[in-house]
N, CA and C atoms as a LAMMPS dump frame, in Angstrom:
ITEM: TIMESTEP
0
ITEM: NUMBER OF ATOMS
579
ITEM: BOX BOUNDS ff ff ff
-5.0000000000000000e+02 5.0000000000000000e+02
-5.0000000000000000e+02 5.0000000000000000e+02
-5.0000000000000000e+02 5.0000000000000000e+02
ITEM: ATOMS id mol type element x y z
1 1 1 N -192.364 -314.162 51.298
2 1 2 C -192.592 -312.972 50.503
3 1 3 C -193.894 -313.148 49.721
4 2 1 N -194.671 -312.426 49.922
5 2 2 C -196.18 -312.583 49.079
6 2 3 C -195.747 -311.843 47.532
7 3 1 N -196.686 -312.559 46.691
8 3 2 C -196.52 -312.482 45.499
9 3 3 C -197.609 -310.659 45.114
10 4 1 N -197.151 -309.869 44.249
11 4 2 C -198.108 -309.008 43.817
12 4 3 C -197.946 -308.611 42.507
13 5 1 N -199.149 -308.434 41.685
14 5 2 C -199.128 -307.742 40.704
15 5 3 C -198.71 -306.301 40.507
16 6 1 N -197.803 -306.021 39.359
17 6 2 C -197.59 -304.907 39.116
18 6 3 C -198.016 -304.086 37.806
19 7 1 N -198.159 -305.202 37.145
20 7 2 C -199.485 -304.858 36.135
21 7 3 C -200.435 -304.108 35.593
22 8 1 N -201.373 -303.919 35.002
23 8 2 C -202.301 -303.567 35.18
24 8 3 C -202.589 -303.681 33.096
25 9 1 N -203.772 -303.535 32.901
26 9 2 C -204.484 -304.332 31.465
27 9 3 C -204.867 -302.929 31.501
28 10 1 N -204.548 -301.951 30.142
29 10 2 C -205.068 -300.884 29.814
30 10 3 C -205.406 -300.876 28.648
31 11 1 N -206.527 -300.289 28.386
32 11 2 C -207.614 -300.477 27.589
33 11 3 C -206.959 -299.335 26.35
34 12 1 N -206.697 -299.334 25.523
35 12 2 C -206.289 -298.332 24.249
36 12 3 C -207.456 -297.454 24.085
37 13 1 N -208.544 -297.968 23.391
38 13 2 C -209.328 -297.375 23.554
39 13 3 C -210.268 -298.001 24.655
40 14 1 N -210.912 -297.04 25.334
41 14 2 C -211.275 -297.46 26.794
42 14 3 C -212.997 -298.38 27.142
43 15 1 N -212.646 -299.22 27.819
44 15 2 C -213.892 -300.443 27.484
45 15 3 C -214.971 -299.465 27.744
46 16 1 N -215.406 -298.224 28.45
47 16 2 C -216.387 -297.318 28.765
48 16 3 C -216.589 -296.286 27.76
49 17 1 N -217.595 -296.269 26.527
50 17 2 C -217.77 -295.066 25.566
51 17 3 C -217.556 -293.423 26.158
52 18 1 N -217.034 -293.077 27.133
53 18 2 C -216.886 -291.95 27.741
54 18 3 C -215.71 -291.629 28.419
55 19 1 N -214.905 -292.505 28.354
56 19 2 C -213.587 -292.829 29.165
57 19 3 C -212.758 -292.524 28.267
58 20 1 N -210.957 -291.941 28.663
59 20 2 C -210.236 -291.345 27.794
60 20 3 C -209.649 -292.273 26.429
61 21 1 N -209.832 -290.967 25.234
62 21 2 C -209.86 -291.599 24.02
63 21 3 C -211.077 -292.586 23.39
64 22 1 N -211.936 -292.332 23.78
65 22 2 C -213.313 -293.304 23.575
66 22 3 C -213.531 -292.472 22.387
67 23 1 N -213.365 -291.238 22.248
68 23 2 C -213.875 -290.441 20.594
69 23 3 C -212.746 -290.808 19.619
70 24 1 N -211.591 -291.344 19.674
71 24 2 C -211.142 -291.915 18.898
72 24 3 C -211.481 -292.608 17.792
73 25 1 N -212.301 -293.77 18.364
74 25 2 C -213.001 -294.839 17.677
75 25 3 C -214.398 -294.845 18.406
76 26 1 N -215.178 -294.262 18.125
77 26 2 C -216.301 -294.154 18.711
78 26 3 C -217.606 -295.615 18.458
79 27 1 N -217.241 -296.146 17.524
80 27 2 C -217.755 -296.849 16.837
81 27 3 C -217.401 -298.754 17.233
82 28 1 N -216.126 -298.383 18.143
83 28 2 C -215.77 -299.768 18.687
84 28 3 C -216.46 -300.689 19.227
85 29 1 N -216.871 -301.597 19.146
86 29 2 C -218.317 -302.825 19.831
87 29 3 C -217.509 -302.614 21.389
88 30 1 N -218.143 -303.259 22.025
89 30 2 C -218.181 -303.356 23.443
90 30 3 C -217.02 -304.781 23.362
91 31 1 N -217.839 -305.585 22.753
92 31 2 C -216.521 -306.872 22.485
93 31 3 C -215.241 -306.962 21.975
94 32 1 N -214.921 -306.06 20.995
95 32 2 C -213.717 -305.513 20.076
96 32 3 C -213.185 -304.832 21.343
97 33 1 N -213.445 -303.726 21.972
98 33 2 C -213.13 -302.787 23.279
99 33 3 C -212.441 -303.806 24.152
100 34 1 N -212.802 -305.439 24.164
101 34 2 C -212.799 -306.377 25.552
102 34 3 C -211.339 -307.112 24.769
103 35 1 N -211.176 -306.379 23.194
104 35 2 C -209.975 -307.694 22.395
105 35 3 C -208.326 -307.684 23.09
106 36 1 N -207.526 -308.681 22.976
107 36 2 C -206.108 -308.336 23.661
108 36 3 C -205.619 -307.317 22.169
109 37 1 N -205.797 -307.359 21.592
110 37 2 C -205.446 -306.43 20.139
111 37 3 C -205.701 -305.051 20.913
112 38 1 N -206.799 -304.303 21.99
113 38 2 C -207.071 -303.167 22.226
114 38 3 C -206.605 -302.897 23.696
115 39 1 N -205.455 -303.779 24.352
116 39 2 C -204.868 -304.154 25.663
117 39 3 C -204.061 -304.052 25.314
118 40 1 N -203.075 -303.084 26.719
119 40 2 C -201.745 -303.509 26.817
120 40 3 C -201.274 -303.606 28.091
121 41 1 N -200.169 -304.114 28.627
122 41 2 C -199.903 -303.82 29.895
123 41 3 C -198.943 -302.909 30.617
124 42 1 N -199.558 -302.12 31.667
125 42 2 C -198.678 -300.929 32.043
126 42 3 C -198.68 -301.164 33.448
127 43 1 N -197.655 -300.262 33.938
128 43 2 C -197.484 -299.931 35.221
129 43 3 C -198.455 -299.455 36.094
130 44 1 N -198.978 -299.395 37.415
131 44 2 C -200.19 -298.267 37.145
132 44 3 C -199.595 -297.291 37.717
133 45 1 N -198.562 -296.575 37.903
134 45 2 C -198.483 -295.142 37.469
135 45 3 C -198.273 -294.531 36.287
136 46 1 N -197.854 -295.61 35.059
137 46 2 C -198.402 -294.959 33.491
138 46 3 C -199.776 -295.289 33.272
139 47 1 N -200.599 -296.266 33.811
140 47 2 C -201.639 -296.431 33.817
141 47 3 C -202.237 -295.268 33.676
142 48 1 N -202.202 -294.89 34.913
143 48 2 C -202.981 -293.463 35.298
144 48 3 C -202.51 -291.908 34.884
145 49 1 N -201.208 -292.117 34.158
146 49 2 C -200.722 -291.194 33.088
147 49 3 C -200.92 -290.848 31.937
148 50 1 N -201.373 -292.581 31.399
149 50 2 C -202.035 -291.954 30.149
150 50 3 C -203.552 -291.975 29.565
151 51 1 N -204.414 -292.078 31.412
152 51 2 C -205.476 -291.886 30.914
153 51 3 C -206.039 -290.283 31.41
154 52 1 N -204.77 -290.25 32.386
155 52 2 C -205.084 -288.425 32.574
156 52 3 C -204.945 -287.569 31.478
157 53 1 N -203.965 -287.929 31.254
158 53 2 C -203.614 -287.239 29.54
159 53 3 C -203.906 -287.954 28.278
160 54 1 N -204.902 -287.939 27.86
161 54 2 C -205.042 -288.889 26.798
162 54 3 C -204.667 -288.206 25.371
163 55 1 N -204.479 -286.654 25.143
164 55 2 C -204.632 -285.764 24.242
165 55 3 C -202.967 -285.805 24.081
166 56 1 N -202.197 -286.084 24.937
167 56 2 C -200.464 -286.656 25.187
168 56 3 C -200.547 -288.212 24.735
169 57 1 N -201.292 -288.799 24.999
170 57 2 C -200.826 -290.665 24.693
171 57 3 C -202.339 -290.939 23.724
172 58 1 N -202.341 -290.851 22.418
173 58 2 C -203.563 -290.843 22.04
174 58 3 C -203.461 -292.502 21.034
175 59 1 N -204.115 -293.008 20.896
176 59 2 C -204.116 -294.244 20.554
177 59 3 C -202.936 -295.049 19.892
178 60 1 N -202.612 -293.753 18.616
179 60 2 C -201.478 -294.325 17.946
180 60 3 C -200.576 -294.427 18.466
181 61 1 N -200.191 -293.589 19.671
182 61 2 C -199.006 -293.626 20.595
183 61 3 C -199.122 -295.432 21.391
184 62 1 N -200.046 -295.575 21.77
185 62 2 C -200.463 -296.702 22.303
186 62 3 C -199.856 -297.91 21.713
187 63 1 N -200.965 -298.185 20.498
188 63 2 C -200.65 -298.873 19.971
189 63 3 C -198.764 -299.144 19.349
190 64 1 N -198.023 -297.859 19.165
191 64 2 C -196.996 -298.425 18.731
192 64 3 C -195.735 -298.948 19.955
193 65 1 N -196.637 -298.094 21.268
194 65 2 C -195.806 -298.837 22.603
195 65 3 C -196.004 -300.486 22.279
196 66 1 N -197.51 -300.921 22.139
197 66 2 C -197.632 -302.01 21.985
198 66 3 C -196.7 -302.989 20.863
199 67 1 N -196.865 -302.38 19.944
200 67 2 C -195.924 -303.085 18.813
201 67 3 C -194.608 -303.466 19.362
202 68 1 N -194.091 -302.224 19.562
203 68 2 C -192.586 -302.117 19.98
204 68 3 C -192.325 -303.419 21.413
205 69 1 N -193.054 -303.06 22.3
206 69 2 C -193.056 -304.363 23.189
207 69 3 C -193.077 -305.694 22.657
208 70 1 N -193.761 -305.82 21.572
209 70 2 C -194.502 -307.222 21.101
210 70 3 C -193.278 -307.888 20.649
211 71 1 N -192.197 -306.298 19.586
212 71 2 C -191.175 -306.953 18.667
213 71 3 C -190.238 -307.467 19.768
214 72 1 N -190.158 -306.435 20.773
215 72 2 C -188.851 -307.027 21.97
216 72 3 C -189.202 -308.234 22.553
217 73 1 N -190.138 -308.949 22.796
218 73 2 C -190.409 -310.126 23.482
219 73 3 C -190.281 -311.471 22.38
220 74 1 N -190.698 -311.166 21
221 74 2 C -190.251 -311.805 20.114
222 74 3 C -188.813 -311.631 19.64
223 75 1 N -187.809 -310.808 20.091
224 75 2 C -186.42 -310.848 19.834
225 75 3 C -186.036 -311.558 20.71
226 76 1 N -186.374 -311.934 22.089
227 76 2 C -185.808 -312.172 23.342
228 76 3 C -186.349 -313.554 23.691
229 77 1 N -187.196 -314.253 22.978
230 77 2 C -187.545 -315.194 22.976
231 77 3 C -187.695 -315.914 22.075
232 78 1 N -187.103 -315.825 21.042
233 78 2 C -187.148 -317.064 19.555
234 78 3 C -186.629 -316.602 18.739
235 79 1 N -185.928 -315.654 18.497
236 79 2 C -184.771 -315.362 17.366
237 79 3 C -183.329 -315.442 18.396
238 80 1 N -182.56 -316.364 17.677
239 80 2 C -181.306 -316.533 17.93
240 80 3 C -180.362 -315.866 17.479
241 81 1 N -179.911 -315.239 18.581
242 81 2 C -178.277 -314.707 17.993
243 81 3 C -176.989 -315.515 18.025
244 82 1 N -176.478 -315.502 16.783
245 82 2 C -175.46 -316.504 16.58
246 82 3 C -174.265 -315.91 16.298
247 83 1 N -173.269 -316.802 16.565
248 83 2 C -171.67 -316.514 16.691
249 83 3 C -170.998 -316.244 15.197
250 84 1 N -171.326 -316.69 13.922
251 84 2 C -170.845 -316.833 13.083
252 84 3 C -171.57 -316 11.874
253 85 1 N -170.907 -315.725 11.085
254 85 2 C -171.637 -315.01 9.582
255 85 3 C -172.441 -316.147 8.964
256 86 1 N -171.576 -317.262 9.125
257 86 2 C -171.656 -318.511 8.452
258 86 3 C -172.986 -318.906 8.609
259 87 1 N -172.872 -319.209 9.879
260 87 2 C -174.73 -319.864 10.771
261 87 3 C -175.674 -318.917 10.701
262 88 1 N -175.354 -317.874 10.741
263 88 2 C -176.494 -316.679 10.031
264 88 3 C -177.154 -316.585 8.861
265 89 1 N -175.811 -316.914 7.772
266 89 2 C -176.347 -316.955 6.109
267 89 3 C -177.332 -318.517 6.266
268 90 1 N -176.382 -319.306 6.816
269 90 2 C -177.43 -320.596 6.793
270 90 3 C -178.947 -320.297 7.013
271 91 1 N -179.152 -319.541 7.952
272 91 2 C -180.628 -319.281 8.358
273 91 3 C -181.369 -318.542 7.356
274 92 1 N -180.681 -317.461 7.063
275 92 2 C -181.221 -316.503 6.42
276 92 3 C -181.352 -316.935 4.756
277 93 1 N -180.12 -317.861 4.536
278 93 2 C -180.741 -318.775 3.097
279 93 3 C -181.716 -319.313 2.682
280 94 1 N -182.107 -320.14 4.098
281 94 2 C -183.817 -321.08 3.847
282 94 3 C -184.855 -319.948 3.788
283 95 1 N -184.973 -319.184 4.364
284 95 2 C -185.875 -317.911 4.234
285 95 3 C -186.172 -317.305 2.859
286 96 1 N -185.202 -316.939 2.212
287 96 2 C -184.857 -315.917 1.225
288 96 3 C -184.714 -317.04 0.093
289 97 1 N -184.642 -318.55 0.1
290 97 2 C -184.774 -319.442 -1.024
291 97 3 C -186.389 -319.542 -0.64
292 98 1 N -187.518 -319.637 0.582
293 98 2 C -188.575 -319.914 0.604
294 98 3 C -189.449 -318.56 -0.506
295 99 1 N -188.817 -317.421 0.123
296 99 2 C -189.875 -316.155 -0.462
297 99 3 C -189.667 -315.849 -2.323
298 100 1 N -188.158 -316.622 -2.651
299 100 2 C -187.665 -316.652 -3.816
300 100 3 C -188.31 -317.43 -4.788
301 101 1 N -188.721 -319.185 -4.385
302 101 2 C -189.597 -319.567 -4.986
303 101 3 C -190.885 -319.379 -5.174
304 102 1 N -191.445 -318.743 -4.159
305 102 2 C -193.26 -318.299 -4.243
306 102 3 C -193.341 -317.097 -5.019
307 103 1 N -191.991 -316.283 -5.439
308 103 2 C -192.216 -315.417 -6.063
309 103 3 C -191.716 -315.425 -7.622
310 104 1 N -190.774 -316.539 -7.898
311 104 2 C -190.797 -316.926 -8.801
312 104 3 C -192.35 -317.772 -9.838
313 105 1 N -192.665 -318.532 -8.946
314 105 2 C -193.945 -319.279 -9.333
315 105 3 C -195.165 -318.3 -9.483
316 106 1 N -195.06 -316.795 -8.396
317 106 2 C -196.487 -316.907 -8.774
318 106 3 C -196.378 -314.965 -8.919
319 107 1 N -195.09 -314.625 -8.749
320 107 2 C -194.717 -313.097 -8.324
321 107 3 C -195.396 -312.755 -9.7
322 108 1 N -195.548 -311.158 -9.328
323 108 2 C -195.741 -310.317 -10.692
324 108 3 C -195.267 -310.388 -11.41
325 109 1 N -195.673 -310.333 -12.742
326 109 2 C -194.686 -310.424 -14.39
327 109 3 C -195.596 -309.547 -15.21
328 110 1 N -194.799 -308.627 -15.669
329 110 2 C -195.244 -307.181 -16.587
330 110 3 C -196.09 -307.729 -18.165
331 111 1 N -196.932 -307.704 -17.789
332 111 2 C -197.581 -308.274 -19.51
333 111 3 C -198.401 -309.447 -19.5
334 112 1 N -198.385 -309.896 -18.055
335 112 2 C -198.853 -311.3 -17.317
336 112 3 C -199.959 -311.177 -16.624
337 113 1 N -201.53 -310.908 -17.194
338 113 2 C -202.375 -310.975 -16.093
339 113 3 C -203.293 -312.282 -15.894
340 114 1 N -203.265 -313.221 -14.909
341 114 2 C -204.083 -313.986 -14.651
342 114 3 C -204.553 -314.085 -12.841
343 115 1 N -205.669 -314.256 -13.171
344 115 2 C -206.365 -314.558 -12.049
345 115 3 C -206.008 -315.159 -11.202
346 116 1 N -205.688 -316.391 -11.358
347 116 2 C -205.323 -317.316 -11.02
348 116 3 C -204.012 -317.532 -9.676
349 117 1 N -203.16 -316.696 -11.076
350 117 2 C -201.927 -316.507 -10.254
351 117 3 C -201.753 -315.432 -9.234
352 118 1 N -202.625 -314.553 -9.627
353 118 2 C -202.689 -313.475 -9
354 118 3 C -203.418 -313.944 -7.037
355 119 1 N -203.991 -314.574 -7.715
356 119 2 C -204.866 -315.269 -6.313
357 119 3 C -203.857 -316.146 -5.2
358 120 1 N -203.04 -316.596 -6.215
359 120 2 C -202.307 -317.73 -5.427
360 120 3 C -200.82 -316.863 -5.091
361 121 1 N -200.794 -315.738 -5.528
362 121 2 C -199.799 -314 -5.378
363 121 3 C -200.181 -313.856 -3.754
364 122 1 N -201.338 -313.623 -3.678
365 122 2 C -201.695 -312.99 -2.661
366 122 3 C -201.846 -314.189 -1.397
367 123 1 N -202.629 -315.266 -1.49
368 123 2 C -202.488 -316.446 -0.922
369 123 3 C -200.978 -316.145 -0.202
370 124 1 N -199.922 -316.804 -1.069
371 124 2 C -198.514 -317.295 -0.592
372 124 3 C -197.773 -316.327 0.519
373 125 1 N -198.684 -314.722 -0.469
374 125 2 C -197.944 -313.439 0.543
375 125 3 C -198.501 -313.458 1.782
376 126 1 N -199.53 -313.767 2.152
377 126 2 C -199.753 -314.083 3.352
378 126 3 C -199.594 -314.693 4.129
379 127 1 N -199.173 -316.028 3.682
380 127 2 C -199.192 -317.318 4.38
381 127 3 C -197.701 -317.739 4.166
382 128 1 N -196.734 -317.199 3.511
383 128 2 C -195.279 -317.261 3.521
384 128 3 C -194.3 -316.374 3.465
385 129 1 N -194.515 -315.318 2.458
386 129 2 C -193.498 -314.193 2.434
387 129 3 C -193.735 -313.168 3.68
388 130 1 N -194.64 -312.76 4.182
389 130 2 C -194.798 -311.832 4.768
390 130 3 C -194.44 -312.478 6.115
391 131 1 N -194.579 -313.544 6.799
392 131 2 C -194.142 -314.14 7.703
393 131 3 C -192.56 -314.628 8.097
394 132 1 N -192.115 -314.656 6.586
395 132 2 C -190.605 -315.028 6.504
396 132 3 C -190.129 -313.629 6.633
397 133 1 N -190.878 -312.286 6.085
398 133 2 C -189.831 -311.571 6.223
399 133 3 C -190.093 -310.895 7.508
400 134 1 N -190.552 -310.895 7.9
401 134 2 C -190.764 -310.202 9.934
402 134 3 C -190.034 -311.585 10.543
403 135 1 N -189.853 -312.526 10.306
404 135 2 C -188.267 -313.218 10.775
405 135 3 C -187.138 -312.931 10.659
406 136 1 N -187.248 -312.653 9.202
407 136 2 C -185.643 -312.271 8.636
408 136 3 C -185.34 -310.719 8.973
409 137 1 N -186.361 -309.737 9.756
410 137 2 C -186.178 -308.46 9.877
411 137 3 C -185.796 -309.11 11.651
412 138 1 N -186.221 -309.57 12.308
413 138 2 C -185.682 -309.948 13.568
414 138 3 C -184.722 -310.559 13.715
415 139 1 N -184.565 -311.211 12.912
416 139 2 C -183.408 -312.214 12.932
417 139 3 C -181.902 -311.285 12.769
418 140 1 N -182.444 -310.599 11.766
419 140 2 C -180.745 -309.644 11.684
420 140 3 C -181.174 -308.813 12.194
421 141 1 N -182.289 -307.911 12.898
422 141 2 C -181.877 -307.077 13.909
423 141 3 C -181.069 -307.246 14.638
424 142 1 N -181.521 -308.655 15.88
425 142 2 C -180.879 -309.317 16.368
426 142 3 C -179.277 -309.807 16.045
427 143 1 N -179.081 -309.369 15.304
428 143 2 C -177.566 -310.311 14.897
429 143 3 C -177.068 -309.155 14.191
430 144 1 N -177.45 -307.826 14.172
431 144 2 C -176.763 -307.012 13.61
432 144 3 C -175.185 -306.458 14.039
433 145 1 N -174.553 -307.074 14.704
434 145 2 C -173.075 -307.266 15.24
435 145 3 C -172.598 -307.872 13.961
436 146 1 N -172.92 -308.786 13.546
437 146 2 C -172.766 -309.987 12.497
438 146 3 C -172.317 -308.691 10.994
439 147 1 N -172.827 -307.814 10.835
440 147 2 C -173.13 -307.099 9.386
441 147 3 C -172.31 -305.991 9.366
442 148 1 N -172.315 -305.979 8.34
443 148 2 C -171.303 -304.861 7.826
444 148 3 C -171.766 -303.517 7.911
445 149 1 N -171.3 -302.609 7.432
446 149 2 C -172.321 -301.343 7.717
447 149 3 C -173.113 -301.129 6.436
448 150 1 N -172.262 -301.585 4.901
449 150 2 C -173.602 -301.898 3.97
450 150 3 C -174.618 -302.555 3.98
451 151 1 N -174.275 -303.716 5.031
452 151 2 C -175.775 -304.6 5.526
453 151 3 C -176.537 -304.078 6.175
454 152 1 N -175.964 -303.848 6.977
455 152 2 C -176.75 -302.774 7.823
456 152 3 C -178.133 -301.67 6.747
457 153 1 N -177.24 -301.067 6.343
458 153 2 C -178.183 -300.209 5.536
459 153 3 C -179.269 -301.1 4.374
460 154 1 N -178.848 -302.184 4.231
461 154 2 C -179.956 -302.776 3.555
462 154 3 C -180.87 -303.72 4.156
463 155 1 N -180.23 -304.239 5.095
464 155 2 C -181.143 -304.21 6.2
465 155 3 C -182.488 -302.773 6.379
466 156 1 N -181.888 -301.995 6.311
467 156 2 C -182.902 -300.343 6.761
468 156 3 C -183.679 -300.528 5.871
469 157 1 N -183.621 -301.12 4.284
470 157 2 C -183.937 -300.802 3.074
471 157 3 C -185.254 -301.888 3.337
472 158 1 N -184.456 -303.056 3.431
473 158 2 C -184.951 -304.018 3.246
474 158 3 C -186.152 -303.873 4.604
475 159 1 N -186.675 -303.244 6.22
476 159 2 C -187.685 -303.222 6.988
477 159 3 C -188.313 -302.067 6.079
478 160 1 N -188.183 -301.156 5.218
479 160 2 C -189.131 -300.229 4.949
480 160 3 C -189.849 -301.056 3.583
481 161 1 N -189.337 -301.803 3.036
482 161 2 C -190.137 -303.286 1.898
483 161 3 C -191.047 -303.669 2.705
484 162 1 N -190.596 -304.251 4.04
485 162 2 C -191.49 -305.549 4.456
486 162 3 C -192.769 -304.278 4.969
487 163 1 N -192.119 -303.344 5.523
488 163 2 C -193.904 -302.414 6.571
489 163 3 C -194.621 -302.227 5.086
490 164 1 N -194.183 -301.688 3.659
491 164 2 C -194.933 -301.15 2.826
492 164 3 C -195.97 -302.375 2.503
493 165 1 N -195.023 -303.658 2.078
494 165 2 C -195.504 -305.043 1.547
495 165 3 C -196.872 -304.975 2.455
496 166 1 N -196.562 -304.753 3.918
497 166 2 C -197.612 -305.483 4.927
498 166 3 C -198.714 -304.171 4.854
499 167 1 N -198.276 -303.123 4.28
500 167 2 C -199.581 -301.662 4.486
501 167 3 C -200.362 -302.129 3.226
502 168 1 N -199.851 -302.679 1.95
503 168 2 C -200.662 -302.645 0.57
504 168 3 C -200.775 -304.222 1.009
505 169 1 N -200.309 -305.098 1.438
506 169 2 C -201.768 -306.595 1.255
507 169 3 C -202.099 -306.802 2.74
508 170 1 N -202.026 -305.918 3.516
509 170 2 C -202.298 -306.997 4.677
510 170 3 C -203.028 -305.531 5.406
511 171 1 N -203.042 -303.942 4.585
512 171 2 C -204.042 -302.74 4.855
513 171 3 C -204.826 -302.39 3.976
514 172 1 N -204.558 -303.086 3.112
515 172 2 C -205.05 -302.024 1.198
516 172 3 C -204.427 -300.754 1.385
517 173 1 N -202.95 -300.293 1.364
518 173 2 C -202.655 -299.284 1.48
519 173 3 C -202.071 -299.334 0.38
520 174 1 N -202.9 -298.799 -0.906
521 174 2 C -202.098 -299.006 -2.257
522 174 3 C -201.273 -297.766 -3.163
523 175 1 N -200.448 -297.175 -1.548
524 175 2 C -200.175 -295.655 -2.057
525 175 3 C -199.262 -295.88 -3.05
526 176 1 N -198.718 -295.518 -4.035
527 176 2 C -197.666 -295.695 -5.008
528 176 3 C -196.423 -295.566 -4.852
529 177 1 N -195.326 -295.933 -5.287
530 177 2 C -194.005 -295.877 -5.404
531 177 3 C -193.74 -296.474 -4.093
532 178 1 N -193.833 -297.976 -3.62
533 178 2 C -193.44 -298.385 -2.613
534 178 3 C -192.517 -299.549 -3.38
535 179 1 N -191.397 -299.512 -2.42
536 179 2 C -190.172 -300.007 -2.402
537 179 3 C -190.102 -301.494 -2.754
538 180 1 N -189.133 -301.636 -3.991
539 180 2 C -188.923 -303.224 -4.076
540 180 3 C -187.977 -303.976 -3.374
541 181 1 N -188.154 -305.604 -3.907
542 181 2 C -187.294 -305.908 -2.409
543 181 3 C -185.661 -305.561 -2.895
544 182 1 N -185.113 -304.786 -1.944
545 182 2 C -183.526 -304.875 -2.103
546 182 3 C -182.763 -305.755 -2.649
547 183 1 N -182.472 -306.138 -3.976
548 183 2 C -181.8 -307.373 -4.745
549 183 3 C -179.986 -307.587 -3.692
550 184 1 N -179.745 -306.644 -2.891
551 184 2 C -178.536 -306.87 -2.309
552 184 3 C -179.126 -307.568 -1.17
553 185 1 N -179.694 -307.664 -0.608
554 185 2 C -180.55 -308.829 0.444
555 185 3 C -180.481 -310.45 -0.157
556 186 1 N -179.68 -310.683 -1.467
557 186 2 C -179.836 -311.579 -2.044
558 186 3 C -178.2 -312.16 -1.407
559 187 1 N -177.151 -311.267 -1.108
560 187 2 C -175.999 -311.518 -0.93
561 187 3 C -175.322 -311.302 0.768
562 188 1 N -176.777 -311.313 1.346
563 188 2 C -176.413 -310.629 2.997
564 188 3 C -176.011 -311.998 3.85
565 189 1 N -174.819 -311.069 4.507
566 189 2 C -174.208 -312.634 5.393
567 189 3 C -173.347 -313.616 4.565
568 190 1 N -173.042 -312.714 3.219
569 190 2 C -172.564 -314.359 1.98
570 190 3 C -171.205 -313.522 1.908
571 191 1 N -170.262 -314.109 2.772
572 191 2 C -168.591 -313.743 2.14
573 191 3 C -168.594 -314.64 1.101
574 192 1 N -167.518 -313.915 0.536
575 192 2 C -166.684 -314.139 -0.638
576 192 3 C -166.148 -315.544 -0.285
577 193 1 N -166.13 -316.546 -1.195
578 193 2 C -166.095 -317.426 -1.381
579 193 3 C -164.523 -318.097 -1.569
């Protein structure tokens, strides 16, 4: 049986300044155009679906096929689903004690401005909280059999924290009234004792 590709590498916005959706981002380098960030992979009869119609599949559509793929291959390959509430809280403890201390040490405090901390705020959120919590949002996706239906819902609570967290430090999206973290996320997976 010979081996064949079914594949095909489609360009989001398209490596040719004239090719569909190129006025999108008109401004894209030729090298940025060549990034796997501006690739995804399709069939080629969606291939050729959504560059016929590009005014139907217009970038953002793209891109969130892409996301959505990215999260399923990271559910299906390194978050574990486990048998127990028990082995769940275990996991989800080291997480939620990691983002607990960096935010104790260096989190916002009303009346508290220093530089300093503020620097080492933003530091940690990058390099720990924001990484722990796109685990802990996969992790109980994944294991959402495990949860109750109030977990569940704070679970919901708790992915619309982590996208805002990641739009204001990781977009400068500093629109106002975005969501704190769910203090019942403090008790998820924890029976009664």
């Amino acid at each position: 049986m010979e081996n064949k590709n079914v594949g095909e590498l489609a360009h989001i916005i398209p490596a040719s300044p004239d090719g569909p959706r190129a006025a999108e981002d008109p401004n894209l380098s030729r090298d940025d155009r060549a990034l796997a960030d501006n690739v995804l992979v399709l069939c080629p009869t969606c291939h050729t679906m959504i560059d016929k119609a590009p005014e139907q599949y217009p970038s953002e559509v793209l891109q969130e096929w892409k996301q959505r793929s990215k999260d399923a291959r990271a559910l299906a390959h390194g978050t574990p689903v486990l048998a127990t509430r028990a082995a769940a809280r275990a996991l989800v403890q080291d997480l939620l004690d990691t983002n607990n201390a960096v935010f104790r040490l260096y989190g916002p405090v009303d009346d508290l401005f220093d530089d300093a901390r503020a620097d080492q705020w933003r530091r940690h959120l990058r390099e720990s909280i924001i990484p722990n919590n796109q685990q802990l949002l996969r992790f109980l996706r994944a294991n959402r059999a495990l949860l109750t239906t109030d977990e569940r819902s704070t679970v919901d609570e708790f992915a619309v924290h982590v996208k805002e967290l990641e739009d204001r430090h990781l977009r400068g999206d500093w629109t106002p009234g975005s969501t704190k973290f769910p203090s019942r996320m403090a008790t998820i997976l924890k029976d009664d004792q």
